[in-house]
C-alpha positions as CSV (number, residue, x, y, z in Angstrom):
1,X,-20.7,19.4,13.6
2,X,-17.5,20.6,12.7
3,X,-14.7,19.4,14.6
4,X,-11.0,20.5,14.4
5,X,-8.0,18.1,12.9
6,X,-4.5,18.9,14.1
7,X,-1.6,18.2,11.9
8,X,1.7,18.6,12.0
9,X,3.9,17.8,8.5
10,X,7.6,16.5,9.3
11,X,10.3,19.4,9.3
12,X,7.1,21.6,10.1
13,X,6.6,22.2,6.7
14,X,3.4,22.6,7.8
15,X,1.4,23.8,10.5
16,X,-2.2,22.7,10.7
17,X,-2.2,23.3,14.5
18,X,-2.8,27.3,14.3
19,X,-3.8,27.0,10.7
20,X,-7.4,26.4,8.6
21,X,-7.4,22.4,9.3
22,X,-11.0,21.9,9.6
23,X,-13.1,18.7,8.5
24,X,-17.0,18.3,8.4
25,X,-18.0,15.4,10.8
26,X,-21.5,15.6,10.0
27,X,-23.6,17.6,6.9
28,X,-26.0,19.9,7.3
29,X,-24.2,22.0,10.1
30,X,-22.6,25.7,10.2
31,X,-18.9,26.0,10.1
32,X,-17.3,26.4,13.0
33,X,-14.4,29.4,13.3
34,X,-11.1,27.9,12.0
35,X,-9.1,27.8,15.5
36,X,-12.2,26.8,17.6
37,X,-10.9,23.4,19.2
38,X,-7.5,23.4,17.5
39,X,-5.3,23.6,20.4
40,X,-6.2,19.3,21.0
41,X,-7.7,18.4,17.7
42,X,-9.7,14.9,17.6
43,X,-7.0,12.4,16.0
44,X,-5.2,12.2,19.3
45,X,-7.6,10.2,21.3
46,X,-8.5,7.8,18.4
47,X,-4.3,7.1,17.3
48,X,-3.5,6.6,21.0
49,X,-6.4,3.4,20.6
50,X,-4.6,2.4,17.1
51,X,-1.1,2.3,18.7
52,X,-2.7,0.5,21.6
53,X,-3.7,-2.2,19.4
54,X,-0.1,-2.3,17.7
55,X,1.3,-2.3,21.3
56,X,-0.9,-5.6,22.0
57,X,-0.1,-7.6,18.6
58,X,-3.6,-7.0,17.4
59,X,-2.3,-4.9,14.7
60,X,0.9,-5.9,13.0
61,X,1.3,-2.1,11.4
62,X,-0.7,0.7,10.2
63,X,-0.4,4.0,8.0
64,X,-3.7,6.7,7.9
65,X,-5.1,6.6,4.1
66,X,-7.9,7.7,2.8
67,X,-9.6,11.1,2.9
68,X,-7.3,12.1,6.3
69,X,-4.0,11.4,4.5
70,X,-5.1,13.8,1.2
71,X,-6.0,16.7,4.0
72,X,-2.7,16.0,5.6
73,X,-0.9,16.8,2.1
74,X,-2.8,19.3,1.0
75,X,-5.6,21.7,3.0
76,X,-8.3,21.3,4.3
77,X,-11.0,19.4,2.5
78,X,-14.8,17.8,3.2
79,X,-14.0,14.4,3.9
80,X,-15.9,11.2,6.3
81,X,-12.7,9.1,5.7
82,X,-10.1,8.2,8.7
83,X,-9.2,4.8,6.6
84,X,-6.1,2.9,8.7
85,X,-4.7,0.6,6.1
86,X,-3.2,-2.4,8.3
87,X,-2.2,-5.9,8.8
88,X,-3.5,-7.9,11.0
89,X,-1.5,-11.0,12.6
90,X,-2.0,-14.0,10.4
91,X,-3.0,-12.3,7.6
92,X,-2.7,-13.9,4.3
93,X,-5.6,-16.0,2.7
94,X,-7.3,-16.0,6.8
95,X,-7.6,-12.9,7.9
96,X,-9.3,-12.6,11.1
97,X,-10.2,-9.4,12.5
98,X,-12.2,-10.1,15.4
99,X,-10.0,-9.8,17.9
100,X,-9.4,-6.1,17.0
101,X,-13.1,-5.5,17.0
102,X,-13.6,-7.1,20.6
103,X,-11.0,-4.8,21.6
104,X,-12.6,-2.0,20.6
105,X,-16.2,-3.3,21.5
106,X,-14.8,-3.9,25.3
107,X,-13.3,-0.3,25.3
108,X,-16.9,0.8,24.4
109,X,-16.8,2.0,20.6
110,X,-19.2,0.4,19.0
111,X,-19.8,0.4,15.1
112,X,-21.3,3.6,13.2
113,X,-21.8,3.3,9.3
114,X,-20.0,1.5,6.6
115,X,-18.3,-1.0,9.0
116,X,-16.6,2.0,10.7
117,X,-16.0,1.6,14.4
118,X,-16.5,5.3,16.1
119,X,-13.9,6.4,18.7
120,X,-14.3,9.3,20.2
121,X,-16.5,10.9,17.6
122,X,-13.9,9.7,14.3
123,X,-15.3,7.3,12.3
124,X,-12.2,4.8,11.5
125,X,-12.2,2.2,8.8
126,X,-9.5,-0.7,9.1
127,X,-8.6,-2.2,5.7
128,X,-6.7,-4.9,5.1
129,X,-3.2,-4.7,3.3
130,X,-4.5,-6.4,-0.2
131,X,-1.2,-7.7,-1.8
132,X,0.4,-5.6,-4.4
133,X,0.0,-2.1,-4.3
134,X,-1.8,-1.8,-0.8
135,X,0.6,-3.8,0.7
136,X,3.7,-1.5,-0.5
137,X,2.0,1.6,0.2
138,X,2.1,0.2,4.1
139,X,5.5,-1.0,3.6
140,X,6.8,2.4,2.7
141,X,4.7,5.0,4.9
142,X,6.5,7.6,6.2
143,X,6.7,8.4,10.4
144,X,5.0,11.6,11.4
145,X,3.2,13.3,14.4
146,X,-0.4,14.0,14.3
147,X,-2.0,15.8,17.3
148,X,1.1,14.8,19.4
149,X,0.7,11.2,18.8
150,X,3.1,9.2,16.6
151,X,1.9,7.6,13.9
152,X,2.5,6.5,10.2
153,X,1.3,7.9,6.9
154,X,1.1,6.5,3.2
155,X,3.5,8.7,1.2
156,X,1.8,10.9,-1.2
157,X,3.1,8.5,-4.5
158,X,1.4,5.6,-3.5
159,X,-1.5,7.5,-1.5
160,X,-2.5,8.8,-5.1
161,X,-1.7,5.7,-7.0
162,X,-4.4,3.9,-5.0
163,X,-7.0,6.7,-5.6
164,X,-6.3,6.4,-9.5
165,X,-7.0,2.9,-8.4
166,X,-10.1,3.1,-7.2
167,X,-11.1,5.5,-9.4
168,X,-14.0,7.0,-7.7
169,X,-15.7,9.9,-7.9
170,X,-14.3,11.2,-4.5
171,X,-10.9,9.9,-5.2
172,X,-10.8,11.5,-8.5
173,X,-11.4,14.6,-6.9
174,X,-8.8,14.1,-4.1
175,X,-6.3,12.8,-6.8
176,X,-6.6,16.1,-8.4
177,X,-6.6,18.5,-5.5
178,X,-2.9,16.6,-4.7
179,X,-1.6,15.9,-8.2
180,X,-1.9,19.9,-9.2
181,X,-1.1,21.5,-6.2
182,X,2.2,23.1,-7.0
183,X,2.3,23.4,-2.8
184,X,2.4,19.6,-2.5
185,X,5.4,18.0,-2.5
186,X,4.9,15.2,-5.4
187,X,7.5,12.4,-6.6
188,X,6.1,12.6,-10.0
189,X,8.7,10.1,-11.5
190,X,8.5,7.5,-8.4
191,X,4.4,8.1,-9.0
192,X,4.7,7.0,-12.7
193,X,7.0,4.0,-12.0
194,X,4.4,2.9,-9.5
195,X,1.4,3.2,-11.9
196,X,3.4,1.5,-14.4
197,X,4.5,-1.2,-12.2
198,X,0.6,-1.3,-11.4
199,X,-0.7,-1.3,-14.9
200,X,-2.7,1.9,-14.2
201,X,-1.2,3.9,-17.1
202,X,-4.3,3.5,-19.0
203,X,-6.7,5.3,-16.3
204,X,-3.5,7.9,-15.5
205,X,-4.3,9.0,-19.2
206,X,-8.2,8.7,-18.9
207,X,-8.0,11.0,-15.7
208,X,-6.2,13.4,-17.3
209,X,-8.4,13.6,-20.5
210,X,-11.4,13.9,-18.6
């Protein structure tokens, strides 16, 4: 099905609320009329569990990555990704998870596909704060208010240096939806002194020769 995905950009730059924010949740399905659902959207549920699990030290911190944080800078595009890139306590060389999962488990989401847990129909990925680039990206995400829950975001500079990162097919495609869309609002000088501080100058130039 098609379900609705409420955003709201600081300064209400943007208004995905009354606007075309629409995300596939399943293939195979007809598309849904834009504002069918929109008035409650269905991040609100799933970041109200999130901040729960910061509220009870099972999460140190969080920001949204992945596929929901390149619809939040952009429009809407198909995407199965609601990745929450986090720390858990402890974590360094031991990272231990579990506790968040039990959590979860006892709350009655159970896991979907991919090591996803589902929540109220949102398949959310939590992913570690690797050292380096993941871990500044969390260090420096940016407050904002999704669905009328408050929650944190990785700024669009680093949210793109870790797709040029990975360097998949799917983030290659989100990379270039942000990085040439005049409408986004793109740091490109902070962006290059992060991909040079990351050694990733040499795919920056393959991406934009392919």
């Amino acid at each position: 099905m098609y379900a609705a995905l409420c955003i709201y950009q600081p300064y209400s730059k943007l208004d995905f609320l009354h606007h075309s924010s629409i995300i596939m949740a399943k293939q195979g399905m007809k598309k849904k009329k834009k504002h069918d659902g929109m008035k409650r959207g269905i991040l609100d549920k799933p970041l109200q569990i999130i901040n729960q699990l910061v509220a009870e030290n099972l999460l140190i911190d969080y920001a949204i990555g992945g596929g929901v944080a390149a619809l939040y800078y952009t429009e809407p595009v198909l995407t199965y990704d609601f990745d929450i890139i986090c720390r858990f306590p402890g974590q360094g060389d031991l990272i231990d998870p579990s506790p968040v999962y039990n959590k979860l488990n006892k709350l009655g989401y159970n896991f979907g596909m991919e090591d996803r847990v589902m929540v109220e129909g949102v398949p959310l990925q939590f992913i570690p704060a690797s050292h380096g680039l993941m871990e500044e990206a969390l260090e420096n995400a940016v407050p904002v208010t999704i669905c009328g829950v408050k929650t944190r975001i990785l700024r669009v500079e680093h949210l793109t240096a870790i797709m040029l990162n990975l360097y998949r097919p799917k983030d290659r495609a989100k990379l270039d939806l942000i990085v040439n869309n005049k409408s986004v609002s793109f740091d490109r000088r902070l962006f290059k002194n992060i991909i040079k501080h990351y050694d990733l100058n040499e795919k920056w130039k393959r991406f934009n020769e392919s």
